[in-house]
N, C-alpha and C positions, 0 to 999 in steps of 0.2 A: 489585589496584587500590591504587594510593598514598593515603594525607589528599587529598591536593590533588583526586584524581579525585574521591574520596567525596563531600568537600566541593562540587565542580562536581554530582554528583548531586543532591545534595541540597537545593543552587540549583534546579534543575529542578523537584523536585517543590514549595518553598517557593513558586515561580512559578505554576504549575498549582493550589494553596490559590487564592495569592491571588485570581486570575482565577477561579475556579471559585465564592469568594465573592464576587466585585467589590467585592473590601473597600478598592480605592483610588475607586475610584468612588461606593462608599458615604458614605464618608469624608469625599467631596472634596465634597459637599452642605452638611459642618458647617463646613471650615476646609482648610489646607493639610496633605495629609497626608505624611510624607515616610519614606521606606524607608529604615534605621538597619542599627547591629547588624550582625551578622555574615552577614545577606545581603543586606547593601550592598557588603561589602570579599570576597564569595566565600572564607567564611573560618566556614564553619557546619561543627561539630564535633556539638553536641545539634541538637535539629531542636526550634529554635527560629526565630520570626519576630520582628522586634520593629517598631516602628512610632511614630513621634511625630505630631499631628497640633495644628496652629497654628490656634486662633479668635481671635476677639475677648476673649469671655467664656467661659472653660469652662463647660458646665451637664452636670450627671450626666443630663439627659434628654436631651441629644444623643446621648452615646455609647447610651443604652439603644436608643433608633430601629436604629443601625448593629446593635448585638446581635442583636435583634427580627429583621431580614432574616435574620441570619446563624444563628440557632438553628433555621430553618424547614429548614435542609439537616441531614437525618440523619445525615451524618460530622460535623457539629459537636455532642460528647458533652458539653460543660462551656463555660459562662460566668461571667464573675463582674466585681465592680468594687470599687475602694477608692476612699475621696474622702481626697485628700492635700493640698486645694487651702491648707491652713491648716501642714503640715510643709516639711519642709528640700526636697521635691519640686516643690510647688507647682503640681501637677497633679492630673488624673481619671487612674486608671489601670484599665484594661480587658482582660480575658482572654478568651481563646476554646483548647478545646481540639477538637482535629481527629482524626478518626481516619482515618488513611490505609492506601493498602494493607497487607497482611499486620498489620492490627491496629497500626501504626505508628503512637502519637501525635502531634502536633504544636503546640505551644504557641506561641501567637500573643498577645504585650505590646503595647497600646498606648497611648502614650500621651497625653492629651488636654492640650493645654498654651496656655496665651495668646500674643500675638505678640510682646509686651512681658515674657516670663519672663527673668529675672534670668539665666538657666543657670548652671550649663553643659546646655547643649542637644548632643544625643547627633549631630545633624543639623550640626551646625557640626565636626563629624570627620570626614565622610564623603570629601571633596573631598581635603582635605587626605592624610588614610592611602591613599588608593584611587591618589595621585600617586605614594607614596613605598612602595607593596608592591611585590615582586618573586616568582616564583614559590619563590627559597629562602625569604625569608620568611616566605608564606604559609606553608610546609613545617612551616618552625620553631616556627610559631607552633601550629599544630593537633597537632602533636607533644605540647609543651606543654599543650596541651589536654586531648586522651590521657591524658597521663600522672597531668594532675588529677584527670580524673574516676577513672582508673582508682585512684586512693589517697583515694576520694571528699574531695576536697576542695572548698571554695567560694571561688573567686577570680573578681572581676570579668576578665572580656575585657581591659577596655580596659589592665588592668596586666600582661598580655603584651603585647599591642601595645607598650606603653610600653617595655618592655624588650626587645625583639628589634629593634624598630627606632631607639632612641634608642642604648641600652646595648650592641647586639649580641650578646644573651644568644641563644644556640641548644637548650641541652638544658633540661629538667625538674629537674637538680641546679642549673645556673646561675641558673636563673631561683625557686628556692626559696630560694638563697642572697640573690640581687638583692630580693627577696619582703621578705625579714625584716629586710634592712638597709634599705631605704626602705619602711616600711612607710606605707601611704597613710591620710592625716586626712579624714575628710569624703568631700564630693562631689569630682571632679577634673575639670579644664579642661583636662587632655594635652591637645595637639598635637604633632607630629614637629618633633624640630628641623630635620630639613633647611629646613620649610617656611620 
């Protein structure tokens, strides 16, 4: 089985969490909740979820309510929250950890954010990348992926995106090299240039 299959796997079970939590439907009670991250673009490498969700006014007691439903189901082993609503994030941020079959964790980010947040917002990627992936892409990019974790490294997602798609970087050497010469300041507002 290739990345790309694994990746489609494990869209499957990301989909089965969620519905199994109603954790859009939970969600959609406090504000708009919207599916980010790397299984919005079918491009899940860790079996992560990640999650943005738009109110008015964030409150740390909204998000505790969605928790609250979601710790009553046994495969959810871990929650937790940070208030960032005063740092460079300007959000609630919300954790769930899941244990799925064969002992398989799954770590679910969400985050709680106004309608009016300055961004860059993780949700204003999704349209755009999802236009401009191609199944070599995807390949390229979860290769990369691979390869980080396997020299555990921490690199944001979105700065392979930015280089497989903008730059045409393919391997794990290219894209270390592309790494260190534009090294990223801060938060980032990538978009693909084609768009």
């Amino acid at each position: 089985m290739n990345s790309l299959q694994q990746a489609g796997e494990k869209l499957i079970e990301a989909n089965l969490i969620l519905n199994e939590l109603d954790l859009l439907n939970l969600w959609s009670a406090v504000g708009e909740p919207v599916l980010v991250g790397a299984a919005a673009y079918n491009l899940i490498f860790n079996r992560d979820i990640d999650m943005e969700i738009y109110c008015d006014q964030p409150e740390v007691a909204s998000g505790f309510r969605v928790l609250e439903s979601c710790v009553k189901n046994p495969k959810v082993i871990g929650a937790r929250y940070s208030n960032h609503l005063d740092g460079e994030d300007q959000g609630i941020y919300f954790q769930l950890r899941y244990k799925y079959e064969n002992d398989l964790i799954w770590k679910i980010d969400m985050w709680l954010l106004a309608h009016d947040h300055p961004g860059p917002c993780a949700k204003d990627l999704v349209e755009p990348l999802n236009r401009v992936l191609t199944d070599e892409s995807r390949e390229s990019i979860l290769t990369i992926k691979n390869q980080i974790a396997w020299n555990a490294e921490s690199i944001a997602s979105i700065r392979i995106y930015e280089a497989v798609i903008d730059y045409n970087i393919q391997t794990y050497k290219e894209f270390m090299e592309w790494h260190s010469k534009y090294a990223p300041k801060g938060l980032t507002s990538w978009k693909p240039k084609a768009e």
